[in-house]
N, C-alpha and C positions, 0 to 999 in steps of 0.2 A: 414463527416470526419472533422476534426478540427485539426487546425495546431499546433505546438509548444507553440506558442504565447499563444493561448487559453489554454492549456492545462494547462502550470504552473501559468497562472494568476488563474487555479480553482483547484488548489490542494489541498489550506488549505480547502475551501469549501467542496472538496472529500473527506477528513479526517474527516473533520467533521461530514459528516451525510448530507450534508446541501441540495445537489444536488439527483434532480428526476431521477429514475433510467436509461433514456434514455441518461443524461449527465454522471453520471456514467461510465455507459457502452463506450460510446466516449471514456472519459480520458484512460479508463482500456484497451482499444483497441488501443488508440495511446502510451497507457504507453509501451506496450509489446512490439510495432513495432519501437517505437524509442530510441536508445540508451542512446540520451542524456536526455529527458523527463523520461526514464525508471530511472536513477541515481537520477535527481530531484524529483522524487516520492520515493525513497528509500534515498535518505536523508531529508526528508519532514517527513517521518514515521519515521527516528531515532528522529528528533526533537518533534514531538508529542508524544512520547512516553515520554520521559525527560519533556516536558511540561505536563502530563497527572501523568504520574506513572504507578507501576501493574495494577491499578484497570480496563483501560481501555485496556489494552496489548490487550488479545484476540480481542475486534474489529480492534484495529490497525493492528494487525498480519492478519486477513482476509482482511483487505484492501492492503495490502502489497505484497502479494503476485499477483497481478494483475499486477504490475512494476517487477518482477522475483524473489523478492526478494525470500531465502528458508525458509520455513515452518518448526521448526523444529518434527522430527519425534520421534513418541516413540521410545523407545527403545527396542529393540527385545528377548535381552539376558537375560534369566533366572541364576539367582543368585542360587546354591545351599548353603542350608546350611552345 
């Protein structure tokens, strides 16, 4: 388990790709349990997004959603003509 401390010192790292899946899994498991690491992980991903742009959205949005952030969903309603 890893504390606060560890977790936001390796965020940008976890956005990036940078960390082996066993650190991953840590941060993703302390993101969800802790409130305030859970915030710092979902403002972490609005700013990589803004520093990335669309092209990289989709990986940032799988990553994002491990801090609670919501996933948006399709939409269900058919349109008739």
């Amino acid at each position: 388990m890893i504390n606060c401390d560890q977790c936001l010192a390796q965020l940008d790292a976890y956005f990036d790709g940078a960390l082996d899946p066993v650190q991953q899994f840590r941060i993703e498991r302390h993101g969800r349990s802790c409130p305030t690491c859970g915030r710092a992980g979902r403002a972490k991903f609005k700013e990589k997004l803004r520093e990335r742009g669309p092209f990289e959205v989709y990986v940032a949005t799988a990553r994002t959603t491990a801090f609670g952030a919501r996933r948006a969903r399709p939409s269900t309603t058919v349109r008739r003509p």
